[in-house]
N, C-alpha and C positions, 0 to 999 in steps of 0.2 A: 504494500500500500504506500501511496504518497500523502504528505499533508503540504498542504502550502497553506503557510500560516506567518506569523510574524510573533516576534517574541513578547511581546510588551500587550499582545491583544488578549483581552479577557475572555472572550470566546476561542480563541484558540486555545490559549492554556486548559479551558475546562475539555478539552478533545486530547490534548497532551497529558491529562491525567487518567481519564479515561485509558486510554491507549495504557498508560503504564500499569494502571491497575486489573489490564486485564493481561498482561504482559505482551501485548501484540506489538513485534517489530515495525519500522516505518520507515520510509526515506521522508528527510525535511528538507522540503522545498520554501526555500523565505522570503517573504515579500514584502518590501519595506513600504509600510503604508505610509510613514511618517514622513518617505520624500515622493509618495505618488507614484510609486512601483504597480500600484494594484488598478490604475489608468494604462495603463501598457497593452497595444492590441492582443501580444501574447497572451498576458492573464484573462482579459475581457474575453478573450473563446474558453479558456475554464470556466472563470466566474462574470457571468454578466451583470452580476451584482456587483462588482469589482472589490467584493468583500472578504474575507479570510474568519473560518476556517474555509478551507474546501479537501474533502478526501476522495482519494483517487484508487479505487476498489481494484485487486489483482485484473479482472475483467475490464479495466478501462471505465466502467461507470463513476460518476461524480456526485457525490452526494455533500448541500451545503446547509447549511445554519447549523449551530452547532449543538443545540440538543438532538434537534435528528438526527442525527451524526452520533451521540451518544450513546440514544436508544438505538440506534441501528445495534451499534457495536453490544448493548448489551444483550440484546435479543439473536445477535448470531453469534457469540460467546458468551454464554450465560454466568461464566463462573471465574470472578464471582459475581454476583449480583448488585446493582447498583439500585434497586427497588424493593421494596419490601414483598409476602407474599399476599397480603393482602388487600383486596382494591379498595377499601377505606385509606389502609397505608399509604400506600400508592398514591392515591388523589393529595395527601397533605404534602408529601416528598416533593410531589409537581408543582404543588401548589405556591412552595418553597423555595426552589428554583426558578418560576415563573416568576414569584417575585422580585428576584435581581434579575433575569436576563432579562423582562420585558416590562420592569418599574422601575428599576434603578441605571442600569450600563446604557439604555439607548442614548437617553439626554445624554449622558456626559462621555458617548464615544468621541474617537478621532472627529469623525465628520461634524460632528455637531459642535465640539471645543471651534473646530478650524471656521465656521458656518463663524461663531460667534464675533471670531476677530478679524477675520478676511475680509467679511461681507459687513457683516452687521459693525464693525469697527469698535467693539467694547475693549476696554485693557487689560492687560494681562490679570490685575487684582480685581475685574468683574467674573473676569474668567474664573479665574481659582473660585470667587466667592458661589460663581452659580455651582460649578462643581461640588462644592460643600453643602451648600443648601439640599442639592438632591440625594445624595448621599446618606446626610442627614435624617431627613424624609424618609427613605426607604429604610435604612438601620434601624430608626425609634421603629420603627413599624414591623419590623423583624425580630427585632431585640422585644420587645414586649411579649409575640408569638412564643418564640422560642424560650423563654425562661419561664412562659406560665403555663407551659404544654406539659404535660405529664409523658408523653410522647418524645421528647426531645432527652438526649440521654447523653453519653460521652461523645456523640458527631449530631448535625442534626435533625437523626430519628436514629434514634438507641442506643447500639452501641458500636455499631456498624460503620464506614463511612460509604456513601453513597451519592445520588444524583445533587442532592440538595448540598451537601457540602463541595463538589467539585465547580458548583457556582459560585458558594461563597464565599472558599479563598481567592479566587482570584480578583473578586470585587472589593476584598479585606485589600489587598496587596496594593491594589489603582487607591484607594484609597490612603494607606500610607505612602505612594508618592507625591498626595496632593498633602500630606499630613494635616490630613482628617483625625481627629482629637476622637480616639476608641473607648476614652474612660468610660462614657454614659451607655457603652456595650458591651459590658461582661460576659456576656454568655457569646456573643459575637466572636470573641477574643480570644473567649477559651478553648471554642470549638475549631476557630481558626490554627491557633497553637497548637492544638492535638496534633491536627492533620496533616500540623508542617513538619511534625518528628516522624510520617511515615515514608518509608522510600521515594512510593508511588509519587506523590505531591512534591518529594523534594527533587527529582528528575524530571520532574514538569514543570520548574519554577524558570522563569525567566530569564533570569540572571547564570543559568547554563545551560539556554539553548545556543549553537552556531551562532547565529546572528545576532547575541546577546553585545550592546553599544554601553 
């Protein structure tokens, strides 16, 4: 399999942890989104979204966005399991991960930071501040979930780590590089911590993929 992905993307890393927790080899292909690599007529026939992740199946198929991407991978290697086995279970874990990739990461991806100061001409400390603001937003509203769930155990559901927490280190991680203040998320923090003493997550961290700047 191929990933073309970039290091510092929060959706790729959560397909880079994936991948490692389920021990499947890869070639990484790297696309620097940060200088406009993923505008490139080459990429734009992979990804017409001109997005990352995208993975590239032995067979040549292409599969993008990156939860599909990770339920693909769990559903054709089951083991381990990245969902619970029950579909109450199941719907809270989704429910959990939905929250950061599609409440929290959209506003303040690449495209949207760059929208703000390109186009819209805000400065760097409106930047940062909206980046915080939503961040914010989405954490109170997680951190609340998750410390008052009986449901929520050493990762965030049990004692397992799975879908939900391979979302939400990586949204922990973008967020300390905007140094986002984690005090008012303890449970955030500590599920985050867990996950960073396990192999899998620490081979998918950023800062030692190829392209890592």
């Amino acid at each position: 399999m191929k990933l073309y992905n970039y290091f510092r993307s929060s959706a790729a890393y959560r397909v880079r942890i994936a991948l490692a927790m389920k021990g499947l080899p890869f070639e990484y292909i790297p696309i620097h989104i940060a200088k406009g690599r993923q505008f490139e007529p080459a990429f734009g026939e992979v990804s017409p979204q001109n997005l990352v992740p995208v993975l590239e199946l032995d067979g040549g198929e292409r599969l993008v966005q990156s939860l599909a991407i990770v339920e693909y991978l769990d559903e054709t290697h089951p083991e381990p399991p990245l969902l619970p086995s029950s579909a109450l279970a199941r719907a809270r874990v989704r429910s959990l991960a939905l929250a950061i990739a599609c409440e929290i990461h959209p506003v303040n991806n690449l495209r949207v930071l760059g929208y703000l100061t390109k186009t819209l001409g805000v400065t760097d400390e409106q930047r940062v501040a909206w980046y915080r603001h939503w961040v914010d937003t989405g954490f109170r509203a997680l951190e609340a979930r998750l410390a008052s769930d009986a449901e929520t155990g050493t990762f965030c559901h049990g004692d397992t780590p799975g879908l939900a927490d391979l979302c939400l280190v990586p949204q922990v991680a973008n967020a300390r590089r905007f140094d986002v203040d984690l005090s008012p998320y303890p449970t955030i923090a500590r599920i985050d911590a867990r996950c960073r003493t396990l192999s899998a997550f620490q081979r998918a961290a950023p800062d030692l993929q190829p392209d890592a700047e």
